[in-house]
N, C-alpha and C positions, 0 to 999 in steps of 0.2 A: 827337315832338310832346309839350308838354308837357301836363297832366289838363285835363280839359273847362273850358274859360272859360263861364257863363253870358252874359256883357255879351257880344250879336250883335255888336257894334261893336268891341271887342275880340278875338273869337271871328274874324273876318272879316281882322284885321289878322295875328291871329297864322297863322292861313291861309297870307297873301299870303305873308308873312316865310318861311312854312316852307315853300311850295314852292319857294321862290328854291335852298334848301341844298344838295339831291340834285344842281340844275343845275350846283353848284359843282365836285361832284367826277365829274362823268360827261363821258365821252372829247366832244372838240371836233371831234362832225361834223357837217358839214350839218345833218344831220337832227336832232340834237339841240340844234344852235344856233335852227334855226327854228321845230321845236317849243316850243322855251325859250321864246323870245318870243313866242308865243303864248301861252302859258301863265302868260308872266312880266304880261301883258295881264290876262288875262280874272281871274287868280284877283285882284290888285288893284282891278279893276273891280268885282269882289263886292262888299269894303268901304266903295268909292268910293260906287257904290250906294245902299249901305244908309246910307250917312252924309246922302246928298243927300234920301233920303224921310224921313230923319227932322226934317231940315230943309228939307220941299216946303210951299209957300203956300198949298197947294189938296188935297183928295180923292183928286182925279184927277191929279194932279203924284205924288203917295205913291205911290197904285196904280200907277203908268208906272214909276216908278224901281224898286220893288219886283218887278215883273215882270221888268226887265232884270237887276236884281239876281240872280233865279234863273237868268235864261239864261245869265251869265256863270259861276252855281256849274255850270251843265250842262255847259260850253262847256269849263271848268276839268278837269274826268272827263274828259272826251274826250281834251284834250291829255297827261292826265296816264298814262290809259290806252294812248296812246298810246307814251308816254315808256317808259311800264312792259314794253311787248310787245318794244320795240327793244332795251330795257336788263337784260337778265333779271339783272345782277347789283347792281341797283336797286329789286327789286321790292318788298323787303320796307319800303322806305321810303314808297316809290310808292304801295302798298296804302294806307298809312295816310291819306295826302292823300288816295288816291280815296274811303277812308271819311269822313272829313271833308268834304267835298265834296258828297258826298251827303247829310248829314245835316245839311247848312248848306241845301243845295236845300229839304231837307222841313221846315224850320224857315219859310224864306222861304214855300216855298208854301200851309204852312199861316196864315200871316200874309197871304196872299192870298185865300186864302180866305172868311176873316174878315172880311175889307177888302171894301166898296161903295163905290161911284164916288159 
């Protein structure tokens, strides 16, 4: 992963981009195929997200996509934690998404926060 991006809307892309890589080179099983696309989902979804509240018509349009926004950085750790427990000789990649991940979460939530309907 490359040094912290400030721009969330970049930050969020380069996310998506770098969870794709680890799936690149890890064994083609089942279970890493299905977790993949889950994963290949939800952390996409973050950016998508975030791109759509910052272009919402309404308060309440922002707050909506912003809340989904987190659920998918949550949704993202899961699968990715996931990936990590299956693939132990992945983990050191794996860790770093799940840091990222999570501090994309607490970024979003604190912008939730802040945020009234």
């Amino acid at each position: 992963m490359s040094g912290k991006v400030y721009d969330l809307e970049q930050r969020t892309f380069i996310f998506a981009k770098d969870c794709r890589f680890p799936l690149k080179r890890m064994p083609k099983t089942i279970e890493v195929i299905e977790d993949g696309k889950q994963l290949i989902r939800s952390s996409g979804s973050v950016g998508a997200n975030y791109i759509e509240a910052n272009e919402s018509l309404s308060k309440k349009d922002f707050y909506y996509r912003i809340k989904i926004c987190r659920k998918e950085a949550k949704e993202s750790n899961y699968w990715l934690s996931l990936l990590k427990v299956c693939n132990p000789d992945f983990m050191n990649d794996i860790e770093v998404l799940i840091q990222e991940s999570t501090e994309i979460k607490k970024i979003v939530s604190s912008i939730l926060e802040k945020s009234t309907i």
